[in-house]
C-alpha positions, 0 to 999 in steps of 0.5 A: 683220256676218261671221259664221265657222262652223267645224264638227269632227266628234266622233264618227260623226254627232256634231259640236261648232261654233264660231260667230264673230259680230261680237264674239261666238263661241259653241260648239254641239253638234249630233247629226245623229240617224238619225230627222232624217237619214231625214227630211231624205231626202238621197242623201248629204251631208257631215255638217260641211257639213250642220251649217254649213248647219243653223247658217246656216239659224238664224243667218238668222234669230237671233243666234248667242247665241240659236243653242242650245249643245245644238242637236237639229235634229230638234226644229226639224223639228216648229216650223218647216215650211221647215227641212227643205225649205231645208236640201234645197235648200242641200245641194242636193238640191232 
């Protein structure tokens, strides 16, 4: 199945998506917080790109219409030991 994610950024760190899935396209909204971008520890990235990857990284595992529309990945961080890893390596920095 294609999946289409399209990332715009509201405000600083602050990004609204859109998730095109087969027949289904959801909406999220993402806040990278400064606690979440000290702990992923990246030397720089793009914040759109790092949302996409945040998205791709939970549509790996779970339908869009699964995805939350108010997405924390700061909450992700405490439930699943990979993400911060996977997501340094997607971005590149692993």
């Amino acid at each position: 199945m294609s999946t289409n994610v399209r990332v715009m950024s509201m405000a600083d760190h602050e990004y609204a998506a859109e998730v095109h899935e087969g027949a289904e396209t959801t909406t999220h909204h993402v806040v990278l917080t400064e606690d979440f971008l000290d702990d992923l520890a990246l030397p720089e990235f793009d914040g759109a790109a790092l949302v996409e990857e945040i998205l791709r990284y939970l549509l790996d595992r779970e339908p869009n219409t699964s995805v939350p529309r108010e997405l924390d990945p700061a909450a992700l961080v405490g439930r699943d030991a990979e993400f911060l890893p996977e997501l340094r390596r997607r971005m590149g920095a692993e």
